[in-house]
C-alpha positions as CSV (number, residue, x, y, z in Angstrom):
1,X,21.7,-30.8,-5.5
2,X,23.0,-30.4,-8.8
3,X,19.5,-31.2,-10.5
4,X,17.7,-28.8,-8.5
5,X,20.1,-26.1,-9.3
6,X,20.1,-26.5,-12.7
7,X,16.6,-26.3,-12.5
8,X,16.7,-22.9,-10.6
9,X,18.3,-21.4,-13.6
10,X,22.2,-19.4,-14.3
11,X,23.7,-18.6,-11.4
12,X,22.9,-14.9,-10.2
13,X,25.9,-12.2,-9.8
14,X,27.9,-12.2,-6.3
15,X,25.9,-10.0,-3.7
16,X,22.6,-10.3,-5.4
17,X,21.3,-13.3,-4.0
18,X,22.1,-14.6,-0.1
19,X,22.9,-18.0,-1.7
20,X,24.8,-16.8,-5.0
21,X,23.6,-19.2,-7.3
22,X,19.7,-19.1,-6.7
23,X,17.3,-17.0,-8.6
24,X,13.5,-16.8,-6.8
25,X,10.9,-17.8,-8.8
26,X,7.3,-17.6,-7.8
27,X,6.1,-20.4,-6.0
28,X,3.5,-22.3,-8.4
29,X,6.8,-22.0,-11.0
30,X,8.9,-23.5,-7.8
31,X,6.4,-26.3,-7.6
32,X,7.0,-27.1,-11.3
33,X,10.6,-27.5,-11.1
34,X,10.6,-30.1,-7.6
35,X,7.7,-31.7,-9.4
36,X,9.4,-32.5,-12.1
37,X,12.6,-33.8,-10.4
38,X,11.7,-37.2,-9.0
39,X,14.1,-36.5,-5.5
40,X,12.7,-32.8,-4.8
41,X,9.0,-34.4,-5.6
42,X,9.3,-36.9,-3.0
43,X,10.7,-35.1,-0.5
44,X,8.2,-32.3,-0.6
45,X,5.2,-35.3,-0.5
46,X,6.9,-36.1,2.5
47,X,7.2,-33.0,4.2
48,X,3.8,-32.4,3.4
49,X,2.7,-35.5,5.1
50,X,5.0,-34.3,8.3
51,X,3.7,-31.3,8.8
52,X,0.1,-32.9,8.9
53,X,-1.2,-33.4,12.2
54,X,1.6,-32.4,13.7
55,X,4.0,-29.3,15.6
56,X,7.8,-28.7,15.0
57,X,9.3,-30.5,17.8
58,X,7.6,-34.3,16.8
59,X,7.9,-33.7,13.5
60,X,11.9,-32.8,13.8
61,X,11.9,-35.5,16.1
62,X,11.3,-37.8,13.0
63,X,14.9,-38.2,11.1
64,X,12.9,-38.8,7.3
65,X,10.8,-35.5,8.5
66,X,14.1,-33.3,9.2
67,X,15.6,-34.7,5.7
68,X,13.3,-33.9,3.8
69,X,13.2,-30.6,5.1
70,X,17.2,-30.3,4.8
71,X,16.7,-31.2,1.1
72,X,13.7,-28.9,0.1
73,X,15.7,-26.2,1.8
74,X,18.3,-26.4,-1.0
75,X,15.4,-26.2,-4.0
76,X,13.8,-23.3,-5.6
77,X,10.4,-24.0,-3.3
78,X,12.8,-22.3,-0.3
79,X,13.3,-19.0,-2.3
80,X,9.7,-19.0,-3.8
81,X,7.7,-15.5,-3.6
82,X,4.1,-14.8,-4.8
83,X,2.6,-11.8,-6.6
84,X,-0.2,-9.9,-5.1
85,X,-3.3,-10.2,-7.4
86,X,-1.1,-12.7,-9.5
87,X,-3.8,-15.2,-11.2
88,X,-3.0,-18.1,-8.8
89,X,-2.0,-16.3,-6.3
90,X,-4.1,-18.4,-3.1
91,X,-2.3,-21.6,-4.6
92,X,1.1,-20.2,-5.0
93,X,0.4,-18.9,-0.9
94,X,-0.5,-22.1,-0.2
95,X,2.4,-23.3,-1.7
96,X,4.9,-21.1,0.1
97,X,3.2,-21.6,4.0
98,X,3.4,-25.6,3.1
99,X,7.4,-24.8,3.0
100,X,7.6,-21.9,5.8
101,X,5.4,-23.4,8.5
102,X,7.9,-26.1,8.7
103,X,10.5,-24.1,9.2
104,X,9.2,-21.6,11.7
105,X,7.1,-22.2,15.0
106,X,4.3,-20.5,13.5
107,X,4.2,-18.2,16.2
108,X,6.5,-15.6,15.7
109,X,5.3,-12.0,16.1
110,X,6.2,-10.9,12.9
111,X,6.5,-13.7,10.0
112,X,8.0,-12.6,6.7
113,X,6.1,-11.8,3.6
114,X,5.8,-14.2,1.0
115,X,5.1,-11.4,-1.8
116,X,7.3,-10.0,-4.1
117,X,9.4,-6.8,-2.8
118,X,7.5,-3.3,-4.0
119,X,10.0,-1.4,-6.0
120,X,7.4,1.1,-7.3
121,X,7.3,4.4,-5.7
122,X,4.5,6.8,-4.6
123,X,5.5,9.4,-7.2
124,X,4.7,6.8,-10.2
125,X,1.0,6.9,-8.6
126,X,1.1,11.0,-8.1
127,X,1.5,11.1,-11.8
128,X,-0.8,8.5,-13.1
129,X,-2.9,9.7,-11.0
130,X,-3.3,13.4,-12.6
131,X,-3.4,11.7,-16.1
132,X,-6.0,8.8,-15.0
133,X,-9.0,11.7,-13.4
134,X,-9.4,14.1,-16.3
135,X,-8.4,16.8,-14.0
136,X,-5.5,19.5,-14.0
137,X,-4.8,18.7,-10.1
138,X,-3.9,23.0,-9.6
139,X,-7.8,23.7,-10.1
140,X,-8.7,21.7,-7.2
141,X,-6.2,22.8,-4.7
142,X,-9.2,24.3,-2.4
143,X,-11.6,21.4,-3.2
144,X,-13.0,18.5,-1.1
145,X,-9.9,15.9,-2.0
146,X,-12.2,12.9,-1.0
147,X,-15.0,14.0,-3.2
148,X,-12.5,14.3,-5.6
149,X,-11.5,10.8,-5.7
150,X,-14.9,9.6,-6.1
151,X,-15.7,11.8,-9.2
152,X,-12.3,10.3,-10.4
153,X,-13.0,7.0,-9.7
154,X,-16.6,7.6,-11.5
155,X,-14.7,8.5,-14.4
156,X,-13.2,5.3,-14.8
157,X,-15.3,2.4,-16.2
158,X,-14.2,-0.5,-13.9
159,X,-13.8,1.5,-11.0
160,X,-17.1,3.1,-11.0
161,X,-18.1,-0.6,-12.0
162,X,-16.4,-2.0,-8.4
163,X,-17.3,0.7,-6.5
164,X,-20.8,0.7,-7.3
165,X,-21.0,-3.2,-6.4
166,X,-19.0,-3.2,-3.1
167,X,-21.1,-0.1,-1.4
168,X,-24.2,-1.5,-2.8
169,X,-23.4,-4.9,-1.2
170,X,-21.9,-3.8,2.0
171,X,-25.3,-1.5,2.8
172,X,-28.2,-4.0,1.8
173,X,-29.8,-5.1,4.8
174,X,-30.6,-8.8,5.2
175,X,-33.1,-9.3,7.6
176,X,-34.0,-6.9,11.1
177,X,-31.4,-8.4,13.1
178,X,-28.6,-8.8,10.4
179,X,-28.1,-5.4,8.3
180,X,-25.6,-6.7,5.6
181,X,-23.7,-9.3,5.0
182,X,-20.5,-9.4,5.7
183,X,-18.4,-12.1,3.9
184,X,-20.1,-10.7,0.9
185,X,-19.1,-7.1,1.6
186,X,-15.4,-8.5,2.3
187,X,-15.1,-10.3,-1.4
188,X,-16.5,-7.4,-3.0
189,X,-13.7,-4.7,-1.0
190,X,-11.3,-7.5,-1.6
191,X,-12.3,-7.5,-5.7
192,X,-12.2,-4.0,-5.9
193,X,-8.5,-3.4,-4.3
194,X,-7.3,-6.1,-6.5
195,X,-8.6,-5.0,-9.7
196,X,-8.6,-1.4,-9.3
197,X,-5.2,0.3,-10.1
198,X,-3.9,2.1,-7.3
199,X,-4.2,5.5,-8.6
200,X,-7.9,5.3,-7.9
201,X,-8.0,3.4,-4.8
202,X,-4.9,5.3,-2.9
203,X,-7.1,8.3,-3.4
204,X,-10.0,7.6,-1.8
205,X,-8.4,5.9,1.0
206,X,-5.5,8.6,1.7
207,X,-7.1,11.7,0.3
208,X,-6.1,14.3,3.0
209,X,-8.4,16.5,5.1
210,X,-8.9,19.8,6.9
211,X,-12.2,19.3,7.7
212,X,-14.0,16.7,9.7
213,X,-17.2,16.0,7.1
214,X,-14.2,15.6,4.8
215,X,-12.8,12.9,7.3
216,X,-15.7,11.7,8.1
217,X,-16.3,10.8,4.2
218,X,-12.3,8.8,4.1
219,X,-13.8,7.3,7.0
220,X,-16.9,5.8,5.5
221,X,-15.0,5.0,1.7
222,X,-14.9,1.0,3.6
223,X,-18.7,1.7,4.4
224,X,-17.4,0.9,8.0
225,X,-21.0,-0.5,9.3
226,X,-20.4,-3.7,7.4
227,X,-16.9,-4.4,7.0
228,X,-15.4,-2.9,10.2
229,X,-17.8,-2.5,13.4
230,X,-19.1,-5.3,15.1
231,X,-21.4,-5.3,18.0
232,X,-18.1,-6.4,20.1
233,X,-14.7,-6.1,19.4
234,X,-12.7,-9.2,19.8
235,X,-8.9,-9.6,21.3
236,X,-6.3,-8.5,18.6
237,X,-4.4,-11.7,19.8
238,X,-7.6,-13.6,18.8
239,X,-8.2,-12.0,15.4
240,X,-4.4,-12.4,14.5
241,X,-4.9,-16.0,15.2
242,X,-8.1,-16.0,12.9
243,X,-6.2,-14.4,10.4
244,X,-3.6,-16.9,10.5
245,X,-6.1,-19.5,10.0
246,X,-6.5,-18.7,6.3
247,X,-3.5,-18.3,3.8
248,X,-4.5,-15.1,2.3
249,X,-5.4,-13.2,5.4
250,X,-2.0,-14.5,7.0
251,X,0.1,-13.5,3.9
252,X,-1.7,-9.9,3.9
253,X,-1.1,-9.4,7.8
254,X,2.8,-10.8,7.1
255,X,3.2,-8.2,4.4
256,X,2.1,-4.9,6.8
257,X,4.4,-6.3,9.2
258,X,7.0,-6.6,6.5
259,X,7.1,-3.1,5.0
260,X,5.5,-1.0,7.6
261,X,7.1,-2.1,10.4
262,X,8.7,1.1,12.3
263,X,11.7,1.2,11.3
264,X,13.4,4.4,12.9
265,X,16.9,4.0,11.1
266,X,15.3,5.3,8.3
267,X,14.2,9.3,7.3
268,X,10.4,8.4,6.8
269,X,10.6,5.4,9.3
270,X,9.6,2.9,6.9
271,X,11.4,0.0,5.8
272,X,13.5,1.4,2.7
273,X,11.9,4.7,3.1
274,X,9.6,3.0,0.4
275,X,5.7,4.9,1.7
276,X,4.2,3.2,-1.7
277,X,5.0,-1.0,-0.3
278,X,4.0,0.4,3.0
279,X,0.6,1.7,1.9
280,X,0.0,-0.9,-0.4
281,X,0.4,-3.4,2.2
282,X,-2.2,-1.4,4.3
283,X,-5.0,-1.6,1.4
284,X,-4.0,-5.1,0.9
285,X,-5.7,-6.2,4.7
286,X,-9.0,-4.5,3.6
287,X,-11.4,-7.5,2.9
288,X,-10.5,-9.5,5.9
289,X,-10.8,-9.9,9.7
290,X,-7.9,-7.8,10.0
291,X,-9.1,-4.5,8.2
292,X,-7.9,-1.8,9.4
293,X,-9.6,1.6,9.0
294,X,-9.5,5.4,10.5
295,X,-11.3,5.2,14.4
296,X,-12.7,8.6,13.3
297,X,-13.3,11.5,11.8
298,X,-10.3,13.6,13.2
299,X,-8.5,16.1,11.5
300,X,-5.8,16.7,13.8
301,X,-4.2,13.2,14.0
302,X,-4.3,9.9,11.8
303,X,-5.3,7.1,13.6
304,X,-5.7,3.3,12.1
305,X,-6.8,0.2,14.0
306,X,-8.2,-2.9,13.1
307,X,-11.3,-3.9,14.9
308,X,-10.3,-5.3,18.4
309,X,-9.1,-4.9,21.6
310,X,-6.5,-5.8,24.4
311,X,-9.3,-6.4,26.7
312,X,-9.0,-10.1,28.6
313,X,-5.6,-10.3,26.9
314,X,-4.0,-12.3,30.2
315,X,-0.9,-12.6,30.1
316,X,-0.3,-11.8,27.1
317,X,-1.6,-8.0,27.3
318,X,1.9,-6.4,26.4
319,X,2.0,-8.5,23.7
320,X,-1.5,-7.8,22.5
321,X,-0.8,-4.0,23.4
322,X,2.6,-4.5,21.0
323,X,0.5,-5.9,18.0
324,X,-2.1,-3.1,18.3
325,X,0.3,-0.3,18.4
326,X,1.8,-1.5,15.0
327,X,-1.4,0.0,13.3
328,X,-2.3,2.6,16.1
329,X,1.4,4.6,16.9
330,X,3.0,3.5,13.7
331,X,4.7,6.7,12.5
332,X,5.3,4.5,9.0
333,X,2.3,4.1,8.0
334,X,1.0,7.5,9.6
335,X,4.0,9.1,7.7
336,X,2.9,7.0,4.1
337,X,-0.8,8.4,4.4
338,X,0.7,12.1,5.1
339,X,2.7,12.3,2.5
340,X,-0.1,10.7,-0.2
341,X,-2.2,13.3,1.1
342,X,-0.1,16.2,0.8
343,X,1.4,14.7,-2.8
344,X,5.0,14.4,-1.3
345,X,7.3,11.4,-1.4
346,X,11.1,10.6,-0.8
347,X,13.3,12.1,-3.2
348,X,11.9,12.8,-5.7
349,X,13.1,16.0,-7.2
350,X,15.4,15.3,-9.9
351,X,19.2,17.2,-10.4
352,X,17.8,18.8,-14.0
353,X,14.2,19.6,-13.9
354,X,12.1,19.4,-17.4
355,X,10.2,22.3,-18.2
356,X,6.5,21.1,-16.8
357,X,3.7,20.1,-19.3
358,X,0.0,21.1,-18.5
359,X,-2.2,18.3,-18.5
360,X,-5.7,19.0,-20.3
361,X,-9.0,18.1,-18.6
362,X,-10.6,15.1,-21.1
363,X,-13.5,16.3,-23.1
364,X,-15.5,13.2,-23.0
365,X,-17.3,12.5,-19.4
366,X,-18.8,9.4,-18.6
367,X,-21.8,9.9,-16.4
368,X,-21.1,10.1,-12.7
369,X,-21.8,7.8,-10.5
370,X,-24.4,9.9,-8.1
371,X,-24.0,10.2,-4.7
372,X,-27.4,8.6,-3.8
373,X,-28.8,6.5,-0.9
374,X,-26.5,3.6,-2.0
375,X,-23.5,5.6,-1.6
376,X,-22.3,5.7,2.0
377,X,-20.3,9.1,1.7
378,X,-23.4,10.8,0.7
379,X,-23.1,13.0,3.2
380,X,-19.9,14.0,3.6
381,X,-19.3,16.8,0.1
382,X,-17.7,19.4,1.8
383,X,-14.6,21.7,0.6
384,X,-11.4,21.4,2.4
385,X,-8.2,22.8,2.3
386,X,-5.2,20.5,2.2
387,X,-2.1,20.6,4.7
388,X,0.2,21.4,1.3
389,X,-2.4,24.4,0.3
390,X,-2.5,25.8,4.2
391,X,0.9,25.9,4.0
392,X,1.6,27.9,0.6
393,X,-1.6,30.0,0.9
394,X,0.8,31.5,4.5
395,X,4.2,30.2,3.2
396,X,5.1,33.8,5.2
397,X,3.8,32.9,8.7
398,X,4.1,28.8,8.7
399,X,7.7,29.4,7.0
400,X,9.2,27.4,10.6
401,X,6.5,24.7,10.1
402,X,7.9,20.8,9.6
403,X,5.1,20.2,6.9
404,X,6.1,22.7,4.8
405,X,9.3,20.9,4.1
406,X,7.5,17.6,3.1
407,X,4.7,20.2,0.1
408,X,5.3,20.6,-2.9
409,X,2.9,22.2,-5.3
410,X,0.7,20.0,-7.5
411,X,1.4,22.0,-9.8
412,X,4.9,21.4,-9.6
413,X,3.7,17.4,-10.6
414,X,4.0,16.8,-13.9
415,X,4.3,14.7,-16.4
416,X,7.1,14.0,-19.7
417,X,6.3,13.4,-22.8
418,X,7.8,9.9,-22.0
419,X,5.1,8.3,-19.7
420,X,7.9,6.6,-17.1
421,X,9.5,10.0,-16.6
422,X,8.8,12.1,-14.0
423,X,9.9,15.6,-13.3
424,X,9.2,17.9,-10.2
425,X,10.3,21.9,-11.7
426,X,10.5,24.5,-9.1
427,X,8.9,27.5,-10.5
428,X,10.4,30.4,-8.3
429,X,13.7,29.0,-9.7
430,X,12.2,28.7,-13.6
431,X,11.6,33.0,-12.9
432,X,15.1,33.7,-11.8
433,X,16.3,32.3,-14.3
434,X,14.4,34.2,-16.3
435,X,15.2,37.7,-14.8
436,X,18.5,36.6,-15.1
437,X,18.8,36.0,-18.8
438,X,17.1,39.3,-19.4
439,X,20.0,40.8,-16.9
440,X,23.6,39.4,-17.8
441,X,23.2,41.3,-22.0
442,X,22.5,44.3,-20.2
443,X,26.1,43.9,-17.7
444,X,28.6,44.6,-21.3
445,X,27.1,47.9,-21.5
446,X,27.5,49.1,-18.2
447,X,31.1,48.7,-18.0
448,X,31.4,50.0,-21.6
449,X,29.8,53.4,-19.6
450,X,31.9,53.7,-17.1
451,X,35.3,53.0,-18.9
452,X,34.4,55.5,-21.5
């Protein structure tokens, strides 16, 4: 035990760490360290070999199985976390599930993520995302906010680049009875949510809407045909079962359960009141089995669901009708994709605000990437008006209205000279300060009057 914590590395401070001494370390690092201690090595070859072939109860029944398990429970392996898009990241999974499975019945309704925690929060996106699209976000209040993410994703080499090769994949047809293929439309979504920063992708999946063409277009930004619909849709029990088949769909599925679990002792009802891990974990499941997407094209209410159904559920309906609602009612993630939308997010304006700085459209253009037959939202270029912009265009009559307390102007979004500040400057306030420096010289002179 002493090796193996020695190995972990300096203990941490009290109250950081559940165990006090342990530091995580991501998995494939964890594997290093019991590797290359000959007790922690062996015991993990032998858990291994328990778990193959066999369920919890037999394999606790075996006293060499539950030692080794008491021992690797006391190594860095136990602690281990992954990073999402981390270079090895489907070994370090596999890594972390060899460990967890053992310790769980592997049929728990939630399962805990094995990824990093997200400390990042949606206003670090807000304002990369203003200087990232070439665009002063105030001239496009009125615009069509979906459209908009597309021109700013065409602006960007590699996301124009991934873009372009998903939505050409997921429409070619393969034959008369089989219009695309699937598992190739999957790995290309997959590529382009892991590559692409999330200042372009948030935006074309959260862009907010007024209108249904503009819906309609968020809608189709999956190109739904091919990676969503299905001629049937199977039981959500069955599909989270699929999913839990494969380490990577598991882990995705584990981390939306993780930090977008309704959580209603919290002000947003998310985990942490942290939208940014919440919708991250949401774009994360796009690629697999499991991808959720909008059922359509309304503008009055958000609604997300995976493929499936609680049809021929059993006895396990309320169950299935549990794990559905996660995605269908879940005021988190309905609350994440608001507030994206509208350009809001948890407290974010500061006790001194900085004076704002006006961001200049770029001069150079790259050529667009035209909204042609091979791109699905073709259709779907209309205007809209945004929630935020309703609301400030008739701050008067919708002063009473819940959403106006969650807008902000986009102006008001700016950016410091510093790139990881981030300011928020009311501008009503910025005049009356103004009127009032002008006022207070004039105040001497007045009461000089009326003395004299």
């Amino acid at each position: 035990d002493e090796i193996l914590r020695s190995l972990a590395g300096p203990p941490s401070p009290p109250g950081q760490d559940p165990h006090g001494w342990r530091v995580p370390v991501d998995c494939v690092r964890a594997n290093e360290l019991c590797a290359a201690e000959p007790s922690c090595s062996s015991r993990y070859r032998t858990l291994r070999q328990c778990l193959a072939g066999r369920d919890r109860n037999t394999m606790l029944a075996n006293k060499e199985c539950q030692t080794a398990l008491e021992v690797l429970q006391e190594s860095p392996l136990y602690d281990c976390r992954c990073k999402r898009g981390m270079k090895k990241e489907l070994q370090c999974l596999q890594i972390y599930w060899s460990i967890h499975l053992g310790l769980t019945e592997g049929e728990e309704f939630y399962e805990a993520s094995p990824y990093e925690p997200v400390t990042s929060r949606l206003s670090d996106i807000f304002r990369l995302a203003s200087i990232f699209s070439g665009m002063d976000p105030a001239t496009n209040s009125k615009s069509n906010h979906c459209l908009d993410a597309a021109k700013a994703c065409n602006l960007n080499d590699n996301c124009k680049r991934l873009r372009s090769g998903y939505i050409s994949t997921c429409s070619k047809e393969i034959s008369a009875t089989e219009h695309c293929s699937r598992r190739k439309c999957h790995k290309a979504l997959r590529q382009f949510f892991d590559r692409v920063p999330s200042e372009y992708t948030y935006r074309l999946l959260f862009c907010s809407c007024k209108d249904q063409a503009c819906a309609e277009r968020r809608r189709q930004t999956i190109v739904p045909s091919c990676s969503y619909e299905d001629k049937e849709k199977p039981n959500c029990l069955d599909l989270r079962n699929t999913c839990r088949t494969d380490h990577l769909c598991r882990s995705r599925l584990a981390d939306f359960h993780t930090n977008c679990q309704a959580s209603f002792q919290s002000l947003t009802s998310c985990p942490g009141d942290n939208y940014q891990a919440c919708l991250g974990s949401y774009a994360g499941l796009i690629g697999f089995d499991m991808t959720p997407n909008y059922v359509d094209a309304s503008t009055a209410s958000i609604t997300i669901s995976p493929w499936c159904s609680c049809k021929g559920s059993g006895n396990l309906e309320e169950e299935c009708e549990k794990f559905l609602r996660d995605f269908t009612e879940n005021p988190c993630l309905r609350n994440a994709i608001q507030a994206f939308g509208n350009g809001t997010d948890v407290n974010l304006s500061p006790k001194n605000p900085s004076p704002p700085v006006t961001l200049q459209p770029k001069t150079e253009k790259s050529p667009a990437l035209p909204d042609d037959i091979n791109d699905s939202n073709t259709m779907y270029d209309t205007s809209v008006i945004t929630t935020c912009t309703s609301v400030q265009e008739h701050g008067s009559k919708l002063n009473k209205s819940k959403e106006q307390s969650l807008c902000y102007s986009e102006t008001q979004l700016t950016t410091d000279i510093m790139p990881d500040q981030k300011t928020f400057v009311d501008q009503k306030a910025g005049g009356s300060q103004h009127w009032a420096g002008r006022i207070l010289p004039v105040v001497p002179i007045l009461l000089l009057k009326l003395v004299l």
